[in-house]
C-alpha positions as CSV (number, residue, x, y, z in Angstrom):
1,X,185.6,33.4,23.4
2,X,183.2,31.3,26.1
3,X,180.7,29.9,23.5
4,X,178.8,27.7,26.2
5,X,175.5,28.8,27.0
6,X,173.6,29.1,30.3
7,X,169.8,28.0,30.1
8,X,168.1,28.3,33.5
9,X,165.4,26.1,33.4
10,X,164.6,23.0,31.9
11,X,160.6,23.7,31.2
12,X,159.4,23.4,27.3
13,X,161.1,27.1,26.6
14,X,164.5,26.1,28.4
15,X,164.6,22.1,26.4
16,X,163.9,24.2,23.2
17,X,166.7,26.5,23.6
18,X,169.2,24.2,25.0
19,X,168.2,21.6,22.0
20,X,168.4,24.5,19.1
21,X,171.4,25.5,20.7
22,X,173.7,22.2,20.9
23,X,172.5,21.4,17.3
24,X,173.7,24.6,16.1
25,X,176.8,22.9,18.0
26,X,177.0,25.3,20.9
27,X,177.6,23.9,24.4
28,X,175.0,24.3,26.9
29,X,175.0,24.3,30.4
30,X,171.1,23.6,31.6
31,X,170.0,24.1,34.9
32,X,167.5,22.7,36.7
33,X,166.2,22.3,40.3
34,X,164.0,19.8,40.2
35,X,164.2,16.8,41.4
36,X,165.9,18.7,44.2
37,X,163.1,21.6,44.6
38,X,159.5,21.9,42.6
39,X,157.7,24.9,42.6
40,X,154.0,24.7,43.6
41,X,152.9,23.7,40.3
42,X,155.2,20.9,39.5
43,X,155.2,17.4,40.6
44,X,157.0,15.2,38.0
45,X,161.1,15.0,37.5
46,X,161.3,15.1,34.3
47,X,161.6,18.0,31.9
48,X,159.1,20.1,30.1
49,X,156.3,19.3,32.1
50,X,152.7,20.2,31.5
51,X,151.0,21.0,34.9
52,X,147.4,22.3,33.8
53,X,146.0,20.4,30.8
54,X,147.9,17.7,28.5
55,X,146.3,19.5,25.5
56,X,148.3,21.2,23.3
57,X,145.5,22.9,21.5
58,X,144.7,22.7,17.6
59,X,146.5,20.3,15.3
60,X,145.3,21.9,12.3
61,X,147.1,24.3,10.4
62,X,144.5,26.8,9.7
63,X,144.2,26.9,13.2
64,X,146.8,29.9,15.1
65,X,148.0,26.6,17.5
66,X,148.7,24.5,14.5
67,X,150.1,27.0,12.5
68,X,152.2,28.1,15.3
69,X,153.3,24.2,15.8
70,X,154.3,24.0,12.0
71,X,156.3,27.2,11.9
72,X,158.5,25.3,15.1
73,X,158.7,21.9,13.0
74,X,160.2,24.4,10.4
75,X,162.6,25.8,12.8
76,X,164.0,22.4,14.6
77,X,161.6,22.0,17.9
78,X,162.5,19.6,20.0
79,X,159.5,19.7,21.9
80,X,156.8,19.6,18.8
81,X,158.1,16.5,17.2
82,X,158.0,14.0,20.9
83,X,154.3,15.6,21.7
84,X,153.4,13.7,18.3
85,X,155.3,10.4,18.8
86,X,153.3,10.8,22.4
87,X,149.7,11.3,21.4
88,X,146.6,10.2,22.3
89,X,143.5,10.3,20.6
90,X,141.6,14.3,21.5
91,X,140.2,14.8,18.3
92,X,141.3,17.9,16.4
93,X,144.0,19.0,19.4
94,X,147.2,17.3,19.8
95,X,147.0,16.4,23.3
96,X,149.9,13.6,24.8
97,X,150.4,11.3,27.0
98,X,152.2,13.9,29.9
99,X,154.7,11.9,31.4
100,X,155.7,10.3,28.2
101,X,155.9,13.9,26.4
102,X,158.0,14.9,29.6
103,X,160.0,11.7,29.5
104,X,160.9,11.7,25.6
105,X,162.2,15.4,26.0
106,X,164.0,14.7,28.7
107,X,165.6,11.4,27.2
108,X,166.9,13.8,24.3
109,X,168.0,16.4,26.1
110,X,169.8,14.3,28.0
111,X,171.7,12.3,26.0
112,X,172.9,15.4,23.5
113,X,176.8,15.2,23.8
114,X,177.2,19.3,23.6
115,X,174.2,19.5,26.9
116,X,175.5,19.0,30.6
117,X,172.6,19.2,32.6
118,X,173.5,20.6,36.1
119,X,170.8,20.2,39.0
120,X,169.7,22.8,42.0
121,X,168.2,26.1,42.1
122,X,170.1,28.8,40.7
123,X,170.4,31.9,42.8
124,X,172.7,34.1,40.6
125,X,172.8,35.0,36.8
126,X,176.1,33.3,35.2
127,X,178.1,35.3,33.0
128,X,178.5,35.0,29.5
129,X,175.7,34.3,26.9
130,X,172.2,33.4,29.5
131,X,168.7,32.3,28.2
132,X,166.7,32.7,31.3
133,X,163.5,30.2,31.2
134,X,162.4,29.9,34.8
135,X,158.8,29.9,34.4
136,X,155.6,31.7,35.5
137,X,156.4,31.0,39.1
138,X,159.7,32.0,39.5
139,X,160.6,33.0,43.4
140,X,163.2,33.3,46.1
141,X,166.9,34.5,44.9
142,X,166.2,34.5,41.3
143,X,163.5,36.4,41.4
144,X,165.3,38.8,43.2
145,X,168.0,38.7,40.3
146,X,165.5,39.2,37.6
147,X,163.7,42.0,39.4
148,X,167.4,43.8,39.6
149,X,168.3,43.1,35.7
150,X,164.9,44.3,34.7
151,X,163.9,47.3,37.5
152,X,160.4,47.7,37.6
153,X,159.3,45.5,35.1
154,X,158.5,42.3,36.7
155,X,154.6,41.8,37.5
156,X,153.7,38.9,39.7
157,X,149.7,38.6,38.6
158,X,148.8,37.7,35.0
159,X,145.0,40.1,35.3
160,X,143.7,40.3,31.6
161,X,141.2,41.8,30.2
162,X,139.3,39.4,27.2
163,X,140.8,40.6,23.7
164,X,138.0,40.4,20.7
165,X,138.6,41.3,17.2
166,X,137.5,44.6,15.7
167,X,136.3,43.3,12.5
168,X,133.5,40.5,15.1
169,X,132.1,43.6,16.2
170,X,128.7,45.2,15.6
171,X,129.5,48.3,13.9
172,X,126.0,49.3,14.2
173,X,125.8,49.1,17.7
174,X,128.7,50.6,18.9
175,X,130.3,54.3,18.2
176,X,133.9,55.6,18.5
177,X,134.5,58.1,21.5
178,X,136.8,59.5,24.4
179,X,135.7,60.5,27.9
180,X,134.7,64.9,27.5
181,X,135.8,64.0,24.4
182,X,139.7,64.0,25.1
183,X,142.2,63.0,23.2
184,X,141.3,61.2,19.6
185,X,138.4,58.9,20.2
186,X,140.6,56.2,20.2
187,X,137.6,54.0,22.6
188,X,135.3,52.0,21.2
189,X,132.4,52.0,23.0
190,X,129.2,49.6,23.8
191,X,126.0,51.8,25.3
192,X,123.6,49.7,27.7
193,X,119.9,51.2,28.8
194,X,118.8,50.0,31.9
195,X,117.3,46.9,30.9
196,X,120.6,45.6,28.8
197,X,122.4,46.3,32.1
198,X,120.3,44.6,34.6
199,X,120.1,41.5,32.1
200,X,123.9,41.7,32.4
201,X,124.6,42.0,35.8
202,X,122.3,39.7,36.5
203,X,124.0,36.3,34.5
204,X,127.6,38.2,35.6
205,X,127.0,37.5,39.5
206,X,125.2,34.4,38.8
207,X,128.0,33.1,36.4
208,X,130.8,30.3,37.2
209,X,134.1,31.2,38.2
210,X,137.2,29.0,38.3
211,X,138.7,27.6,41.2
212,X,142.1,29.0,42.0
213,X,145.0,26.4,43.4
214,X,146.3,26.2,46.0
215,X,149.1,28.5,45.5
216,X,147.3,30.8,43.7
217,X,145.9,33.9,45.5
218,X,143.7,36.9,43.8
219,X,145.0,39.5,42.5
220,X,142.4,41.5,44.7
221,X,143.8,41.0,47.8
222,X,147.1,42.9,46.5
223,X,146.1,45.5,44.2
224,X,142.7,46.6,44.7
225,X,142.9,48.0,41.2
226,X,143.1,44.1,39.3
227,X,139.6,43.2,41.0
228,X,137.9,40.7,38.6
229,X,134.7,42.1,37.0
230,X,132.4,40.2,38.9
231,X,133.9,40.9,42.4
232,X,133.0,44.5,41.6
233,X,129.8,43.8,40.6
234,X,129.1,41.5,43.9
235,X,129.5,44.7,45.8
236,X,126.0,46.3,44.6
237,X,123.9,46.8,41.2
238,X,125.1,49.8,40.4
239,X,129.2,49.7,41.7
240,X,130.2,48.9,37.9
241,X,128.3,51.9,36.7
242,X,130.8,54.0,38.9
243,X,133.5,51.8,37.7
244,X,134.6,50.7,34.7
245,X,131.3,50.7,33.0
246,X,130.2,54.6,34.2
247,X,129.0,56.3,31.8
248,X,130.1,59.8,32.1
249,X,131.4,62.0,30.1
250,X,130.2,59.9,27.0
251,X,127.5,60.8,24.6
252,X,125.8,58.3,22.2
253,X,125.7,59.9,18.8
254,X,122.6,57.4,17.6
255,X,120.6,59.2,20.9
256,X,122.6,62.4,21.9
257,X,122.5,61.2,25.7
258,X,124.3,59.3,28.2
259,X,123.9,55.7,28.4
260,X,122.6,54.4,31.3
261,X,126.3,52.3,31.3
262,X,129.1,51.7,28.8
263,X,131.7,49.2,28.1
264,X,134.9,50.6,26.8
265,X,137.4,48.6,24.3
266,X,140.8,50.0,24.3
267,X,142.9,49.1,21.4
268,X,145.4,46.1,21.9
269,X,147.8,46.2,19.1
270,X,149.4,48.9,17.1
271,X,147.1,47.5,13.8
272,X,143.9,47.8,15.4
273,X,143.1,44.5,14.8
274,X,142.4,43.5,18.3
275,X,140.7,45.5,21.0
276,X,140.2,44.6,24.9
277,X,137.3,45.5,27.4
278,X,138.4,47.9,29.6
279,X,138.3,47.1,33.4
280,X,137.1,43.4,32.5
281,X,139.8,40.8,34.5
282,X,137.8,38.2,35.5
283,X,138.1,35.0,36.9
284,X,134.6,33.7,35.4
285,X,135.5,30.4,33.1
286,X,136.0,30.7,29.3
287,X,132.8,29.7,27.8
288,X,130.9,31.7,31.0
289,X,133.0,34.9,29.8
290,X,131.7,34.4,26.0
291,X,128.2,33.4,27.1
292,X,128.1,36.8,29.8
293,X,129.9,39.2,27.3
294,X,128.0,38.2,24.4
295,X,125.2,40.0,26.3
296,X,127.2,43.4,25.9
297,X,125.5,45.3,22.8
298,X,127.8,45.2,19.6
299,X,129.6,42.2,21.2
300,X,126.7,39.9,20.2
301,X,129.1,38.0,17.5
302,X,132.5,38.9,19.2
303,X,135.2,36.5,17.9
304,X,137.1,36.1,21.5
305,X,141.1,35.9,20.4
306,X,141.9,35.9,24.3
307,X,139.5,35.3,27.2
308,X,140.3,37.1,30.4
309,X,142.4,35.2,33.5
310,X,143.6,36.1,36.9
311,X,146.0,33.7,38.5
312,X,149.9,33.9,39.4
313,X,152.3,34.5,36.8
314,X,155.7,35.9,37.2
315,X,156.1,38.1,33.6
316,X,158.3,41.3,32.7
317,X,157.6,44.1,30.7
318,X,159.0,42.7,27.7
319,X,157.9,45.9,25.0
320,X,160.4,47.6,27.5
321,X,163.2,45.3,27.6
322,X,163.5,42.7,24.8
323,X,163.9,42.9,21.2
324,X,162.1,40.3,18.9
325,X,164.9,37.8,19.3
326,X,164.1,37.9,23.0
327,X,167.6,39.4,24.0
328,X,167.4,42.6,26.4
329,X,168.3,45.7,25.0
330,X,170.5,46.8,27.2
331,X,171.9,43.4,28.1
332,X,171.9,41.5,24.6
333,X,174.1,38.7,25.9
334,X,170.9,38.1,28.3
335,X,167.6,36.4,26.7
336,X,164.2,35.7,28.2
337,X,162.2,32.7,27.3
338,X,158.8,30.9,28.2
339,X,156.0,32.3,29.9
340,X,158.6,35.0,32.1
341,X,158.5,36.9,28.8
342,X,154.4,37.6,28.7
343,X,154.1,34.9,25.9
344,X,150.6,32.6,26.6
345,X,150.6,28.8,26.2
346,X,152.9,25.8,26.5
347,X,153.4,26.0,22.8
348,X,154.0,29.8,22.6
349,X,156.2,29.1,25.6
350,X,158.3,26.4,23.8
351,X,158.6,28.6,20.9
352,X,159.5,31.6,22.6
353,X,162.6,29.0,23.8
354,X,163.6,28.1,20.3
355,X,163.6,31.3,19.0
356,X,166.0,32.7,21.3
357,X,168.1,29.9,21.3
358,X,168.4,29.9,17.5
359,X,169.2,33.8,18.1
360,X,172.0,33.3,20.5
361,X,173.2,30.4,18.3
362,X,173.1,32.5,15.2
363,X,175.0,35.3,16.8
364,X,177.9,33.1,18.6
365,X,178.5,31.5,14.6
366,X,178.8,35.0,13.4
367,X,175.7,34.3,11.1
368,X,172.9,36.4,9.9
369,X,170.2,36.7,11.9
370,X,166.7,35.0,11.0
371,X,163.9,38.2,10.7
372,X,160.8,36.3,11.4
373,X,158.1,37.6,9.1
374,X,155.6,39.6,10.5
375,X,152.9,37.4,8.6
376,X,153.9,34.0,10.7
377,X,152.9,33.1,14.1
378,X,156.4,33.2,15.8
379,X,156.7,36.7,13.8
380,X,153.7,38.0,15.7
381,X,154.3,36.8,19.0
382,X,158.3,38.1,18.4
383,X,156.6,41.1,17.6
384,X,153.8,41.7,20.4
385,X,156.2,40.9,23.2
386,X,158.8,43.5,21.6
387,X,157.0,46.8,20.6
388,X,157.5,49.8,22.5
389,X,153.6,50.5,22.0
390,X,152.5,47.5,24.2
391,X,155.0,49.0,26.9
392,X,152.9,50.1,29.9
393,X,149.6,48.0,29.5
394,X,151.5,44.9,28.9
395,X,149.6,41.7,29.1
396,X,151.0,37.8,28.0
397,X,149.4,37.3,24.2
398,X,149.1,33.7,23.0
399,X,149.2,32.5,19.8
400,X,145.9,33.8,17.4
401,X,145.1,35.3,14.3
402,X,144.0,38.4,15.6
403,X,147.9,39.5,15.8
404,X,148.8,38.9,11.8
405,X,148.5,41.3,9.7
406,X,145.5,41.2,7.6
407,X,144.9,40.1,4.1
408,X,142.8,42.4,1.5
409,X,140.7,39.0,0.5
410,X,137.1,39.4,1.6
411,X,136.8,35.7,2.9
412,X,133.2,35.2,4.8
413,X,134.5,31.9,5.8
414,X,136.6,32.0,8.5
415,X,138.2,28.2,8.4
416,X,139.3,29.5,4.6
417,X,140.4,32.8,5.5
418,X,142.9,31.1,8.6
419,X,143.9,28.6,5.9
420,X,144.8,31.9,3.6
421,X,146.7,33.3,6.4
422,X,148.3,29.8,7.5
423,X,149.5,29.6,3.8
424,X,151.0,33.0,3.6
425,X,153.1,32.7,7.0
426,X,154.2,28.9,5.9
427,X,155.0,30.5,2.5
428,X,156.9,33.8,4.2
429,X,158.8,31.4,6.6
430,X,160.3,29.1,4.0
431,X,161.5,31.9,2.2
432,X,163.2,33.4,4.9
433,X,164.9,30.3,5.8
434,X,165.9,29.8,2.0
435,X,167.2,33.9,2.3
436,X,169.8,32.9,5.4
437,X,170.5,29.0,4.0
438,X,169.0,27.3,6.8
C-alpha cells in the first residue's frame, strides 16, 4: 500500500497537515504554486501566509481563540508553536511578525526528511490518500475538480448573517413565532413600532461599510438574493419592511397586532445556543454591526459570537460531504482542510489542517481514531462543519463559545464561565489522548 500523502496547498491548513502527517512518519507530497502563481490575495513566497491581519486573536485561554490554540499545542501544531517564537507585542492577542511566522513554517516544513515539497499549480486530484487545502480563493482547473468531486456544493461568496447567542437576548422583548403561524414557532422574533424603525434605518444607511479589495466583488451583483442589509435599505424607507424585516403574518402576543417591522432570528445550531438574523448579510464593519443591531429591541445586550461579512470565499457544503475528521463521505480517502471547508479564521483554518492530517495518519497506521470531544473547540468546529442539520443554510463558523455545549453552572461572569468551559474541553481532550495513547 501507497502510504504517501498528497497535500495541495501549502497555506496554515496544508503546513499543519503535511507536518502532523510526516511526524506520524507518513510521506507527504506538498504542493504549492507559489512562487510560480499567487492568487489575488497573496504576495509573499513563503508558506502559511497571513494576507489580512497579523493578529491571531486571543492568547488567553478562557478566550474561544486561545482555547482553540491550546487544544492545537495539545495535538502537535506546527503552525501554533512558530507564531509564538514570532511575536510582537499586541496586548492580549498573539499577533506575529508575518514574514517571520511564514518564514519559520516554511523553514520546518522544509527541511522534514518524510516532506517533498513540489511547486506549480495543480490542475488534477492525485490518487491515493489527498488532503485538499487550496484556500478561500481557489480558481481555474482545480476549482473545476473540486466542483466535480463535490456536485453542487461549492459556493463562491462567503454572505453571513451576524450569529448572537440566545441566552444575550432580551427575553422580555422578544416572543417565539412562525409566519400564519406555520410550522413550530421555531423564529425568534424582535417587534419594531415606527419610531424603533426609523431610528434604525436611519444609523443603518448612515453606518460605515468596509472597503472590498480589489478582487473582491459583491455578492449583489450575482445573486440578487445575498444583497447586504444596508443595500436594501438604500433603496427606500420602507424596502426592508417588504423584505426581510416585513411584518406579516406575525402577531405580537404582548399587543395582539402586527408590528410595524420585525427582525427574525433563525436558529444556527442543533442546541439552540446560537441564533442568526434573518436576511442580515452586510458589509457594514464589525463594531458598526454591534453598534446598528444593538438598536434592534431584545438585541440591546446581544453577545455577537459571529459578525456578518460579504467578500469572496470559495467553501463547500461540508454538513453534506465531510464527516468530523474532514474526509468525504463518499470519498473517505479525500479530505478537505482550511477555509475551503466553511471553517472561519487562520487559526480555525490551521486546525482544521491538523485535524485531518492526524486523521489520515491515524488511519494509514491502522490506529484508533481520536473522537474529539464535543466540549473542546476543535470538537465543535469538527462538529459544525459535519452535521447533516447545518446542510442547506451552510455558512463558515469560527471558533466561539457559542458552539460548546453548555454547562448547568449559573456563572454571571462571563470571563469565569469561558474559564469553566476552557477547563472542561482542556480536561476532555487530555483524556481522550490518554484513551488512544497519544
Amino acid at each position: 500500500m501507497n502510504n504517501t500523502v498528497s497535500v495541495i496547498g501549502a497555506g496554515l491548513a496544508g503546513c499543519e497537515a503535511a507536518w502532523k502527517l510526516a511526524q506520524e512518519g507518513i510521506s507527504v507530497k506538498l504542493y504549492e504554486m507559489k512562487p510560480e502563481k499567487y492568487s489575488p490575495a497573496h504576495k509573499y513566497g513563503g508558506f502559511a501566509e497571513l494576507v489580512c491581519s497579523n493578529s491571531l486573536k486571543a492568547a488567553r485561554l478562557e478566550s474561544a481563540a486561545g482555547l482553540l490554540k491550546y487544544e492545537m499545542e495539545m495535538l502537535g501544531s506546527v503552525t501554533v508553536p512558530c507564531a509564538k517564537e514570532n511575536s510582537v507585542e499586541a496586548g492580549g492577542a498573539l499577533a506575529v511578525d508575518r514574514e517571520k511566522f511564514s518564514d519559520a513554517v516554511t523553514e520546518k516544513i522544509k527541511n522534514h526528511p518524510l516532506i517533498e515539497v513540489i511547486g506549480g499549480e495543480v490542475t488534477e486530484i492525485p490518487d491515493g490518500t489527498v488532503i485538499i487545502a487550496t484556500g478561500p480563493l481557489t480558481s481555474g482547473a482545480m476549482a473545476e475538480q473540486i466542483k466535480q468531486l463535490c456536485g453542487e456544493g461549492l459556493s463562491f461568496y462567503d454572505a453571513a448573517a451576524p450569529i448572537v447567542t440566545y441566552e444575550s437576548l432580551d427575553r422580555e422583548k422578544v416572543f417565539y413565532a412562525s409566519r400564519y403561524g406555520r410550522g413550530d414557532a421555531d423564529y425568534v422574533n424582535c417587534p419594531m413600532n415606527k419610531e424603533e424603525y426609523l431610528a434604525f434605518y436611519e444609523a443603518l444607511i448612515g453606518a460605515e461599510k468596509v472597503q472590498l479589495k480589489d478582487f473582491e466583488t459583491h455578492p449583489f451583483s450575482v445573486y440578487e438574493g445575498c444583497m447586504p442589509i444596508e443595500e436594501l435599505a438604500s433603496r427606500g424607507v420602507d424596502t426592508m419592511r417588504f423584505g426581510p424585516m416585513k411584518p406579516v403574518g406575525i402577531d405580537d402576543p404582548k399587543t395582539g397586532r402586527r408590528p410595524y417591522a420585525v427582525v427574525q432570528l433563525r436558529r444556527e445550531n442543533r442546541e439552540g445556543t446560537l441564533f442568526n438574523l434573518v436576511g442580515f448579510q452586510t458589509n457594514l464593519k464589525f463594531g458598526e454591526q454591534k453598534r446598528v443591531f444593538s438598536m434592534i429591541p431584545g438585541l440591546e445586550n446581544a453577545e455577537f459570537m459571529r459578525f456578518g461579512v460579504m467578500h469572496r470565499n470559495s467553501f463547500i457544503n461540508s454538513p453534506e460531504l465531510l464527516n468530523s475528521d474532514f474526509s468525504m463521505r463518499k470519498n473517505p480517502d479525500i479530505y478537505f482542510a482550511g477555509q475551503i471547508t466553511g471553517v472561519e479564521g487562520y487559526m480555525e483554518s490551521a486546525a482544521s489542517g491538523l485535524i485531518a492530517g492526524t486523521a489520515a495518519a491515524r488511519k494509514l497506521k491502522g490506529l484508533e481514531p481520536i473522537k474529539l470531544p464535543a466540549e473542546t473547540m476543535t470538537g465543535a468546529l469538527s462538529s459544525y462543519i459535519s452535521d447533516p442539520y447545518n446542510s442547506g443554510k451552510f455558512q463558515p463558523m469560527g471558533a466561539n463559545m457559542g458552539i460548546l455545549p453548555g454547562i448547568d453552572l449559573k456563572i454571571k461572569d462571563k470571563k469565569q464561565k469561558y474559564a469553566v468551559y476552557a477547563n472542561r474541553a482542556v480536561d476532555a481532550l487530555k483524556k481522550e489522548l490518554e484513551r488512544v495513547g497519544c
